[in-house]
C-alpha positions as CSV (number, residue, x, y, z in Angstrom):
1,X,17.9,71.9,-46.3
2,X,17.7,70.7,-50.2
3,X,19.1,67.5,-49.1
4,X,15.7,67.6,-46.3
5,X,13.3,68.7,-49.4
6,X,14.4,66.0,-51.6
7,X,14.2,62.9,-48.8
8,X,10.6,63.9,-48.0
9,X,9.7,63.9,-51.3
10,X,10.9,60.6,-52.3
11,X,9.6,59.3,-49.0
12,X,6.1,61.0,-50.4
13,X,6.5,59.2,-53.3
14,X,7.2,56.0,-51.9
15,X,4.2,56.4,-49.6
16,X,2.2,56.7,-52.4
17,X,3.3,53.6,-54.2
18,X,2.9,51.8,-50.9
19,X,-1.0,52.9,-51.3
20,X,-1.5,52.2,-54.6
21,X,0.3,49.1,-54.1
22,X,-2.2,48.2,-51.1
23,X,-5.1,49.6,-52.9
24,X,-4.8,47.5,-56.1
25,X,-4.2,44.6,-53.8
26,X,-7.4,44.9,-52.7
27,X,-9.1,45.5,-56.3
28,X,-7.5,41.9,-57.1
29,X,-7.3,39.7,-54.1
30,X,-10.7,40.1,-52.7
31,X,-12.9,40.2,-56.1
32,X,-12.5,36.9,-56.4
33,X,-14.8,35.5,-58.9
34,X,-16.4,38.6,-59.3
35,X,-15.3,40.0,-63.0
36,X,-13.0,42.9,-62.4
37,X,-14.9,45.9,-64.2
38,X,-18.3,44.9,-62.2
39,X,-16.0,44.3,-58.6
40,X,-15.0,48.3,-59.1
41,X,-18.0,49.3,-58.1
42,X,-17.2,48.2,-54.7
43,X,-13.9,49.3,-53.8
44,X,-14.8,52.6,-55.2
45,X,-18.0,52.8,-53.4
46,X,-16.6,51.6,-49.9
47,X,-13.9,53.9,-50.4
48,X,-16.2,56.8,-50.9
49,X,-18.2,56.0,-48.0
50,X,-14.9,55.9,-45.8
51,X,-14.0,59.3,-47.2
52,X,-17.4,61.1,-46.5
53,X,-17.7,59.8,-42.8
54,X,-14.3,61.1,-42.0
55,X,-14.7,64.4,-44.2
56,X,-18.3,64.6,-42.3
57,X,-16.8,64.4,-39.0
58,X,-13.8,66.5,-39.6
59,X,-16.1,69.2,-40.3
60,X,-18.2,68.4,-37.3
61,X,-15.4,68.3,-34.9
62,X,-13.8,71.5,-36.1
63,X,-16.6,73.2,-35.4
64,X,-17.2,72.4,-32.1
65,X,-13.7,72.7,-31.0
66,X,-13.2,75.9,-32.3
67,X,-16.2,76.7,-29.5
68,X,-14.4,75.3,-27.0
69,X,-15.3,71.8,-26.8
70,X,-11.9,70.6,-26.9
71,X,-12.1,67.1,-26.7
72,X,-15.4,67.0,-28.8
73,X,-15.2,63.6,-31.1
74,X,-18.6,63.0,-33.0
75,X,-17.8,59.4,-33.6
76,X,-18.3,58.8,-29.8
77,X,-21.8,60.9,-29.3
78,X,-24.9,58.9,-29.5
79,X,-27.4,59.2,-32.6
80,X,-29.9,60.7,-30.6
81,X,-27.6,63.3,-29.3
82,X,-26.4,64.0,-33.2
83,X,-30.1,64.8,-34.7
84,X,-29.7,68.2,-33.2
85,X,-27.1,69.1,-35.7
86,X,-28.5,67.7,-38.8
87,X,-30.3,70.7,-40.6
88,X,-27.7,73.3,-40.4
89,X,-24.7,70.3,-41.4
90,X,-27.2,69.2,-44.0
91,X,-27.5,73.2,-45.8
92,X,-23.4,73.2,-45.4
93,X,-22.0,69.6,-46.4
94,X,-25.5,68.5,-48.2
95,X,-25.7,65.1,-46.6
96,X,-25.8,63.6,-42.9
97,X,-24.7,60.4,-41.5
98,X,-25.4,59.7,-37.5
99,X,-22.3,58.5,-35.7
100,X,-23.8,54.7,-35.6
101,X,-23.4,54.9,-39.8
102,X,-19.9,56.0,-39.4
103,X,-17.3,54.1,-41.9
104,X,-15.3,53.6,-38.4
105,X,-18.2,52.4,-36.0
106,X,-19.8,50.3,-38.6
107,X,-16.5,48.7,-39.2
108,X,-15.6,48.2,-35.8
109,X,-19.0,46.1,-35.2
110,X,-18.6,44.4,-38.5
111,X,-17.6,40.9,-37.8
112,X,-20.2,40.5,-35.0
113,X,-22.9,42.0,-37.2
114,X,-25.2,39.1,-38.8
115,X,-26.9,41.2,-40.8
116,X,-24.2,43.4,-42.3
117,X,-25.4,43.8,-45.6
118,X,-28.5,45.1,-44.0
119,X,-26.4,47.4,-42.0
120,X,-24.9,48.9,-44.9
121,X,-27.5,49.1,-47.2
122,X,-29.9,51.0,-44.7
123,X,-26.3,53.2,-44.0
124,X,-26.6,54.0,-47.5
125,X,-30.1,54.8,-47.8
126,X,-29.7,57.1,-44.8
127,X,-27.3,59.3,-46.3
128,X,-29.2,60.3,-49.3
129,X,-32.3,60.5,-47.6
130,X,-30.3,63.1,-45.8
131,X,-30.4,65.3,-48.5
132,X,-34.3,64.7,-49.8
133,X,-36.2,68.3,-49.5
134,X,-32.7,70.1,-49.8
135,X,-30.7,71.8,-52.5
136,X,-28.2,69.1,-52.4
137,X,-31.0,66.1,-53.1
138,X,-30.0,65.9,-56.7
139,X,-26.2,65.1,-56.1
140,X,-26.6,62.8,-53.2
141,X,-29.5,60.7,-55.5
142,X,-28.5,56.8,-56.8
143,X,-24.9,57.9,-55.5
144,X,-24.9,54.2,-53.9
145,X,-27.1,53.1,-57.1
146,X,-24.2,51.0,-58.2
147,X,-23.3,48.9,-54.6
148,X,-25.5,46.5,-54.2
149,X,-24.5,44.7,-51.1
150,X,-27.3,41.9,-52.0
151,X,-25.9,41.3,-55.2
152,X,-25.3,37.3,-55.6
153,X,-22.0,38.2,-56.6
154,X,-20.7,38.8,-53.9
155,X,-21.3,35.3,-52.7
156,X,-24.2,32.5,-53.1
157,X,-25.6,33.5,-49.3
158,X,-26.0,36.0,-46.6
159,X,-23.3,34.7,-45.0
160,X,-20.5,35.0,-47.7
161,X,-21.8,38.3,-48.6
162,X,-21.2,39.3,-45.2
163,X,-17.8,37.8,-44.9
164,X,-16.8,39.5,-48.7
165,X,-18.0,42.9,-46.7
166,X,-16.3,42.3,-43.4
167,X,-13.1,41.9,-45.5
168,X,-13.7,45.1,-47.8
169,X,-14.8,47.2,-44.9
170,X,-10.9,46.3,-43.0
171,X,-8.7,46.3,-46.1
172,X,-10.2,49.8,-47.2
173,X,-10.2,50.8,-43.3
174,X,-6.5,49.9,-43.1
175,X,-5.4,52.4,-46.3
176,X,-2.6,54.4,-45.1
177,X,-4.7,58.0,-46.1
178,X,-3.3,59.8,-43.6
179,X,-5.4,62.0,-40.5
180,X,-8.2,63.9,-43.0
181,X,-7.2,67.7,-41.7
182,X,-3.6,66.4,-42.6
183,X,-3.8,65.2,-45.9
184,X,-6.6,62.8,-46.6
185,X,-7.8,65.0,-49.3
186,X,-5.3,64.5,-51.7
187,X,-4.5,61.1,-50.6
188,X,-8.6,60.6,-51.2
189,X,-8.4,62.0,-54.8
190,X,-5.2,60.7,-55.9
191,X,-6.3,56.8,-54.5
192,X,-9.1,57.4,-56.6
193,X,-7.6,58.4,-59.6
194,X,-4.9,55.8,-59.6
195,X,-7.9,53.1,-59.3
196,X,-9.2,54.8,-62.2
197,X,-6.8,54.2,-64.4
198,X,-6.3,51.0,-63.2
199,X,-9.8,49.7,-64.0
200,X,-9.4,51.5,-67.6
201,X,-6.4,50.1,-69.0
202,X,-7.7,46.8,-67.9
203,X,-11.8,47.4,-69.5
204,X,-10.4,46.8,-72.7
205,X,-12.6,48.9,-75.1
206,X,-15.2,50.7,-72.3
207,X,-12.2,51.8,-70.3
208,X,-11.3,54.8,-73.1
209,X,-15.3,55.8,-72.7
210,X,-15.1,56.9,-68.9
211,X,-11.7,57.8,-68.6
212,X,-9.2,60.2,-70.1
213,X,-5.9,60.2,-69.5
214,X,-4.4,62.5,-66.3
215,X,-1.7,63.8,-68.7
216,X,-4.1,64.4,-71.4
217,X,-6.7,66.0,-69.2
218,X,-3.7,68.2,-67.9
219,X,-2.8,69.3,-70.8
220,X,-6.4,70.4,-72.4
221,X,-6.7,72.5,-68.6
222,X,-4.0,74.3,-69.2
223,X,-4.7,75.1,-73.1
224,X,-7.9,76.2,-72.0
225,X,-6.6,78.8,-69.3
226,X,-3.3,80.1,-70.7
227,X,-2.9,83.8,-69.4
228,X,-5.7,83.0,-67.1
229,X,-5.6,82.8,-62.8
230,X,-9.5,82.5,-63.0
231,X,-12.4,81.1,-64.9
232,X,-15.9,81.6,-64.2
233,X,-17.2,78.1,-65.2
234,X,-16.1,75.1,-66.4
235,X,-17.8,72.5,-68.6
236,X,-17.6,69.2,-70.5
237,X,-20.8,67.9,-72.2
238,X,-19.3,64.2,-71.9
239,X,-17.5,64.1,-68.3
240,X,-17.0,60.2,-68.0
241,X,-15.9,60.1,-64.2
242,X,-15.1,63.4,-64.1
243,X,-11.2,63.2,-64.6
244,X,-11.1,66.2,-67.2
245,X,-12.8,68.8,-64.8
246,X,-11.3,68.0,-61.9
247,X,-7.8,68.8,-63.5
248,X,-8.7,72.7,-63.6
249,X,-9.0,72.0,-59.6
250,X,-5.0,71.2,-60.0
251,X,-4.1,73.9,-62.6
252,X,-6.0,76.7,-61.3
253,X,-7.1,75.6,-57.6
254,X,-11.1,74.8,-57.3
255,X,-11.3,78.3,-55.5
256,X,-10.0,80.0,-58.9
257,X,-13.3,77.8,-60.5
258,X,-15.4,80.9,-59.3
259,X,-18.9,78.9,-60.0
260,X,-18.1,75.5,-60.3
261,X,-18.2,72.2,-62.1
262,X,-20.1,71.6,-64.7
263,X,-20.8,68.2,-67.1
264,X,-23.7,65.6,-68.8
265,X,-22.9,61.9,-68.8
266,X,-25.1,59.3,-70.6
267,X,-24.0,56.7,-68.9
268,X,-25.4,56.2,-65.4
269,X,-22.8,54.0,-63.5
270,X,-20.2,56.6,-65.1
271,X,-22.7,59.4,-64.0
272,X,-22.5,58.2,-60.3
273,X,-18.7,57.8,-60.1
274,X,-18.2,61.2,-61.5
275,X,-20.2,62.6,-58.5
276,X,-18.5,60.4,-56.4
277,X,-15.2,61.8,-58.1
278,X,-16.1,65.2,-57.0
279,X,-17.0,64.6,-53.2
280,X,-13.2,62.8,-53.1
281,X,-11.8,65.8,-54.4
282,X,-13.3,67.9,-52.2
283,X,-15.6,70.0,-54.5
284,X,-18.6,70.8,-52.2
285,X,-22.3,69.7,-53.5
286,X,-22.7,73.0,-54.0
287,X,-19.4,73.8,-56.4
288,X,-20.4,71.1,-58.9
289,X,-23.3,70.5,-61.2
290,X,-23.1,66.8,-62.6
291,X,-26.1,66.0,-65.0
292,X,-27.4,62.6,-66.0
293,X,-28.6,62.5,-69.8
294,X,-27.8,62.5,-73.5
295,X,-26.4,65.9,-74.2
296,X,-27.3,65.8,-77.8
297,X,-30.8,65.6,-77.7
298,X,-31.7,66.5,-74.2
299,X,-28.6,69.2,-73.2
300,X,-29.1,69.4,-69.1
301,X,-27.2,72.7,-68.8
302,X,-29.2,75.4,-70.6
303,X,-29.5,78.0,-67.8
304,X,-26.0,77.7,-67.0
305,X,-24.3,78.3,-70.4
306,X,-22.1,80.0,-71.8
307,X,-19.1,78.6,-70.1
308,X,-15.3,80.3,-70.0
309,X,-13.5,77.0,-70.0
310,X,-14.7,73.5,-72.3
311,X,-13.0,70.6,-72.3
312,X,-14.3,67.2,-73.6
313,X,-13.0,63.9,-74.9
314,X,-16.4,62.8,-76.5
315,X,-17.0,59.4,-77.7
316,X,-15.4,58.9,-81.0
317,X,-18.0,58.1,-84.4
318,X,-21.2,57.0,-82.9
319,X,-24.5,57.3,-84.1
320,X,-27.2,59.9,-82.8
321,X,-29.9,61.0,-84.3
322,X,-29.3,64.0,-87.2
323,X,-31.8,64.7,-89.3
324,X,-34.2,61.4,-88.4
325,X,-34.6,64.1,-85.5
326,X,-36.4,67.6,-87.1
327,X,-35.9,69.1,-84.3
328,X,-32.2,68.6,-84.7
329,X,-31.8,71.3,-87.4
330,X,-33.5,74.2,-85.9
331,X,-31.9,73.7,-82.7
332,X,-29.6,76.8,-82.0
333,X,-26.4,74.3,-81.2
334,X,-26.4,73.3,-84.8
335,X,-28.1,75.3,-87.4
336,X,-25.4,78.1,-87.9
337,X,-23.6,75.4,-89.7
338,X,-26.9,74.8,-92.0
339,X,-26.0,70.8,-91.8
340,X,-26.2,68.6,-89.5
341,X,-23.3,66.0,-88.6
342,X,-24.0,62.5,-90.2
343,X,-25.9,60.2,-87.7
344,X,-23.2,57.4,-87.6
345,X,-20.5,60.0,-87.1
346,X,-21.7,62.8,-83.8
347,X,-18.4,64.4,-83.7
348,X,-18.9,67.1,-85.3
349,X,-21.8,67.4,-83.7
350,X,-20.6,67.6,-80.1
351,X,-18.2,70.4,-81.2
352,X,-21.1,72.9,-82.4
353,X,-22.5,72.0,-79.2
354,X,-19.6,72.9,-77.4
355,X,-19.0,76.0,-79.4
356,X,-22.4,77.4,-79.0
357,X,-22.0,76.8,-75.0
358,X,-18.5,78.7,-75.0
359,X,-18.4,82.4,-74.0
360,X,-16.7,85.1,-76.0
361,X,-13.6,85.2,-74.2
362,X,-13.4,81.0,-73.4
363,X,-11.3,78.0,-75.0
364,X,-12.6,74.9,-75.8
365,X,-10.4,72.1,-76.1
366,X,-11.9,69.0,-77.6
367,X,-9.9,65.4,-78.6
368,X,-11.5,64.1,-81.9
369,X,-11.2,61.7,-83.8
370,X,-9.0,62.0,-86.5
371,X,-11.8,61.4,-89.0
372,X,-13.3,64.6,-88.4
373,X,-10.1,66.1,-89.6
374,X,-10.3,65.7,-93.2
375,X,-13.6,63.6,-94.5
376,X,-16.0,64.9,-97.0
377,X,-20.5,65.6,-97.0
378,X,-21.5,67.2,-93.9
379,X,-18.6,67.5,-92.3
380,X,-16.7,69.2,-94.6
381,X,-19.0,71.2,-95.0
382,X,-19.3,71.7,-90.8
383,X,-15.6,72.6,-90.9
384,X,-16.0,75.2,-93.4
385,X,-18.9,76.9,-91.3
386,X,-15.8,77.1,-88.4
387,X,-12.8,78.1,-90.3
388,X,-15.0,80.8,-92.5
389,X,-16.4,82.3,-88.8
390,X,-12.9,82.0,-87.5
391,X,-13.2,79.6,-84.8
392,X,-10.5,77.3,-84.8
393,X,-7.3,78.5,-82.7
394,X,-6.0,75.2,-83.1
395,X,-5.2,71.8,-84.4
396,X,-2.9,69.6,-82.2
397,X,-1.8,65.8,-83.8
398,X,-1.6,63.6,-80.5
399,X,0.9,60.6,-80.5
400,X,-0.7,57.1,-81.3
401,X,-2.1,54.8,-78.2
402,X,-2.6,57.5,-75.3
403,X,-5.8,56.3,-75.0
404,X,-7.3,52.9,-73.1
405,X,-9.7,51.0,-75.4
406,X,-8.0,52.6,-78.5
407,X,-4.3,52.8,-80.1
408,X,-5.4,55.3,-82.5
409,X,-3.7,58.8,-82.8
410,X,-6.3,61.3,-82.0
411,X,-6.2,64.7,-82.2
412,X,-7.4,67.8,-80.0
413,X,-9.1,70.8,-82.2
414,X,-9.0,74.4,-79.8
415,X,-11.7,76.8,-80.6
416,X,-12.1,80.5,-80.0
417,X,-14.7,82.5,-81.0
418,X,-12.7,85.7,-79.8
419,X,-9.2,85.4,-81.7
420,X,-6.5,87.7,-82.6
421,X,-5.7,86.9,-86.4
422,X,-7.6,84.8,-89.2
423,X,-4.8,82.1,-88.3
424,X,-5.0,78.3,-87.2
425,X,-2.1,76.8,-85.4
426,X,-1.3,73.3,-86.6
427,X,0.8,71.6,-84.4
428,X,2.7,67.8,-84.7
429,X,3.0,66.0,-81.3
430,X,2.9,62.7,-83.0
431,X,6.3,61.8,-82.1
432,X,6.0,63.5,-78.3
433,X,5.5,60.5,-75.9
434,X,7.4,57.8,-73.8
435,X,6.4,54.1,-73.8
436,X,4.7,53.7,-70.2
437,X,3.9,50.0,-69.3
438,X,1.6,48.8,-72.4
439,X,0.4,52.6,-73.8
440,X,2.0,55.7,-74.5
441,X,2.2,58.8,-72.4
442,X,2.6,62.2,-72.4
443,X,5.9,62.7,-70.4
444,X,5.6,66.4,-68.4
445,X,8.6,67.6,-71.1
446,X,6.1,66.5,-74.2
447,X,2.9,68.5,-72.5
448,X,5.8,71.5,-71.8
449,X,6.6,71.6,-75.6
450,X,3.0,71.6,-77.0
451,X,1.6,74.2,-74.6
452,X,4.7,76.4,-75.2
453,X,4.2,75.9,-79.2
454,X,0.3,76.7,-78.4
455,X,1.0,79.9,-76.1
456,X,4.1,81.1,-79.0
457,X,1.9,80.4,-81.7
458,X,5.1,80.5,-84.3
459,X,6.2,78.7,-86.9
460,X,8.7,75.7,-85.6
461,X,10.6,73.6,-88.1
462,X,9.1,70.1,-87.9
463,X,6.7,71.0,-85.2
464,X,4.5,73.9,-85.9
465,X,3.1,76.4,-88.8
466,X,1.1,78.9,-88.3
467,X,-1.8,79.2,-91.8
468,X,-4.1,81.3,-93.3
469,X,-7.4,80.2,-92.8
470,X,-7.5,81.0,-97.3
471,X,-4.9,78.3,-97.3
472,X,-7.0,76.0,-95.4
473,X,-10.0,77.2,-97.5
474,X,-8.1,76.0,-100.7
475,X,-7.3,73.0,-99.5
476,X,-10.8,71.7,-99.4
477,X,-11.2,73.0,-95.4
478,X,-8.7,70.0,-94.7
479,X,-7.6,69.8,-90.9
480,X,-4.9,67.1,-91.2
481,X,-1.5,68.4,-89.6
482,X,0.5,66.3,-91.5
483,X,-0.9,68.8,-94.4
484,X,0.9,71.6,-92.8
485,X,3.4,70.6,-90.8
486,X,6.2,68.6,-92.7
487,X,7.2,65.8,-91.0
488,X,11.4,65.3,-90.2
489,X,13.3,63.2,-92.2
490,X,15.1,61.0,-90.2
491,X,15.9,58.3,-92.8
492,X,19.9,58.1,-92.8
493,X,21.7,59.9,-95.5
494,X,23.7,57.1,-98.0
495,X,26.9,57.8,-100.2
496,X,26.2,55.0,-103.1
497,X,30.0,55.8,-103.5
498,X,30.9,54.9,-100.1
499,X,28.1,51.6,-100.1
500,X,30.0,50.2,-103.3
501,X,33.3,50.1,-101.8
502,X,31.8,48.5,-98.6
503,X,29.7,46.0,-100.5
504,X,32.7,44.9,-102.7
505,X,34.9,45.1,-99.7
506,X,32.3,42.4,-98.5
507,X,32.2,40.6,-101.6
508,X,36.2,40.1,-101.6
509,X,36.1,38.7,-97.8
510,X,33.4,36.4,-98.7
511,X,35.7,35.1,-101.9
512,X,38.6,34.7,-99.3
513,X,36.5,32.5,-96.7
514,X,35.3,30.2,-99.0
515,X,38.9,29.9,-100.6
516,X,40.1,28.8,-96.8
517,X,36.3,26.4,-96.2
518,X,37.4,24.7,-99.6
519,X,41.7,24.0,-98.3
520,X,40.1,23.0,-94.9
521,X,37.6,20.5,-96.3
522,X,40.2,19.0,-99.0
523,X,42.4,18.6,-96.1
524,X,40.3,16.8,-94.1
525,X,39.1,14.4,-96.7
526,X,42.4,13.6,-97.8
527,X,42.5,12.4,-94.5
């Protein structure tokens, strides 16, 4: 039976290399000219369309079965015969698509359709007009923005446009994703998630801004909902594509997420692939609340705050607006601190925005910068206002180049505003990572050993110490770990004694070799 276990497994595994073999295949052969970074929107966005359809008529034929209709199969009714289902599908899945927009039928008539592009793009208006008037308008809107099947890039003419499209439509159709009441959920998710990465590690510098590490965003899950089975809400004012929420969906199970997603995204091609992110995963319209805006000045999620779980990787050291802005100071994210962060430096200022969003029992578990750990002005004087209040659980030293776009060693800072002691666990992880391809990783033993050190919270030679926040107050409100946690010395230990004899032993060879080079040479030239 073990032996059973174990061969599905690896043949689970293998099956899932085989995909993301095929999948990145398709993300480099057919791009073509088209740079990779811009050609993602396409495989990403015909891949969500393929994944709606089929979750669309899985529902549909479910239902209709269960009622008897045994042999029911929407992709085969006519669009006329479908309109009679559209409101009530509509208020359940919050979008429609008749059977003639299907990912399978429009691929099937693909190569014979002239006007394919037109086909697709009136496809794609169709399904968020499907939602216009209803409660799930707002996160079906622009959710195609980003695939522009008229784009030049995809060929100088119709024609090649069409034939780029004919060949996306087949190689994304022909993805091994399994029957979708099988398994096509996770094999949805996971495909998207691997061509996340993917695309990141190779945007250079933009591919840290949208997307954080699985490992990483694993980790900051679980910190954030040790000793819980439950949260109420989750939130992160930066979401990228959505990779950090969608963890507690794997930690906890999305049911366990009692009222949903919730994040703010500046950036809108990154805005519409973290909705699209949480359609793949499954997370209904109506379990997820993804906002388009800058949360510093414009915060989308007022009526929803305070939130049990916060998890964030914000963008590291840009510039925002401070005190140019007077409405900055008065705003009840950031006055308790009675400074504002500097406005080439929003760090700091993100983390009083997350702390005044969390609830009295919530975590918030936020990578920084490691700047913010130990620089003087404002946010000194910022970190002060938290460890005097007692809001820092935490300080965790991540290993150097986790991150895409950055090799830097970053750091992730827990708050609490409900704690136990006037304490701050510092913890080293610097040296907890294994060398994966060309960046480092959190292996599943490194994330063990920090969330065990976090949940413990006790002093571990080399590792952890836990300090009184007067400590930290005398050292100037410093954060650094290295401060509090002595490093191991693993420089080798050296009897001079011992080295002396060697070196002489050395010494004496060398006198001998020479003595032997010299008889050799004489010999030869007296020759």
């Amino acid at each position: 039976m073990a032996n059973k276990i174990v061969n599905q497994n690896f043949s689970k595994e293998q099956e899932r290399t085989e995909l993301h073999r095929a999948i990145w295949q398709i993300a480099t052969e057919l791009r073509g000219s088209i740079d990779g970074w811009d050609f993602k929107q396409y495989v990403l966005g015909i891949l969500f369309y393929r994944f709606i359809s089929e979750n669309l008529t899985s529902y549909i034929n479910t239902d209709e079965r269960r009622s008897g209709k045994k042999d029911f199969d929407y992709t085969n009714l006519s669009d006329k015969e479908a309109e009679f289902g559209r409101a009530d599908t509509v208020k359940e899945k919050g979008f429609y698509i008749l059977p003639s927009g299907l990912f399978v039928n429009v691929r099937k008539n693909a190569r014979n359709d002239a006007n394919l592009n037109e086909t697709l793009s009136n496809v794609f208006s169709n399904i968020e007009n499907s939602a216009k008037g209803s409660s799930s308008e707002d996160d079906l809107k622009g959710l195609f923005a980003d695939l522009d099947v008229n784009s030049a890039k995809l060929g100088n003419n119709v024609e090649k446009r069409n034939q780029k499209l004919v060949k996306l439509l087949e190689a994304i159709g022909d993805l091994r994703l399994g029957d979708y009441a099988d398994n096509t959920i996770d094999a949805f998710g996971d495909a998207y998630e691997f061509l996340m990465t993917m695309y990141a590690s190779n945007a250079g510098k933009s591919g840290g801004e949208f997307y954080t590490p699985q490992e990483v965003s694993e980790l900051l899950a679980e910190i954030t909902t040790v000793g819980k089975k439950e949260v109420n809400k989750v939130y992160d004012p930066c979401c990228g594509s959505g990779s950090l929420l969608l963890k507690f969906a794997k930690v906890l199970g999305k049911e366990n997420v009692r009222l949903g997603f919730y994040g703010q995204e500046i950036n809108l091609t990154t805005y519409n692939l973290c909705r699209i992110n949480m359609f793949l995963h499954d997370i209904n319209y109506n379990h997820f609340d993804i906002e388009h805006g800058d949360t510093l000045t414009d915060p989308k999620h007022w009526d929803d705050e305070p939130f049990d779980a916060i998890v964030s990787n914000p963008p590291y050291s840009i510039h925002w607006d401070g005190d140019s802005n007077p409405l900055m100071i008065n705003d009840p994210r950031f006055s308790p601190a009675g400074v504002l962060a500097p406005k080439s430096k929003a760090d700091l200022a993100f983390t009083m925005h997350m702390l005044s969003w969390l609830s009295t029992s919530g975590t918030a578990a936020i990578v920084e910068f490691p700047g913010v750990l130990y620089r003087s002005g404002a946010e000194q004087k910022i970190r002060k206002y938290l460890i005097d209040n007692n809001y820092v659980d935490a300080v965790i030293q991540l290993p150097p180049d986790l991150f895409f776009g950055t090799t830097i060693a970053t750091c992730i800072v827990v708050l609490k505003k409900s704690k136990k002691d006037n304490k701050t666990l510092f913890i080293d992880a610097s040296v907890e990572f294994v060398r994966g391809g060309n960046k480092n990783k959190l292996s599943e033993e490194n994330r063990k050993k920090i969330l065990n050190a976090f949940i413990v919270r006790k002093d571990m030679e080399h590792f952890a110490k836990i300090v009184d926040n007067k400590d930290i107050a005398k050292n100037d409100y410093n954060f650094t770990v290295s401060s509090y946690v002595i490093a191991k010395d693993n420089r080798e230990i050296v009897d001079i004694n011992e080295l002396n004899i060697e070196i002489a032993h050395i010494v004496t060879k060398q006198r001998e070799l020479r003595t032997a080079i010299d008889k050799i040479v004489a010999n030869i030239e007296g020759k």
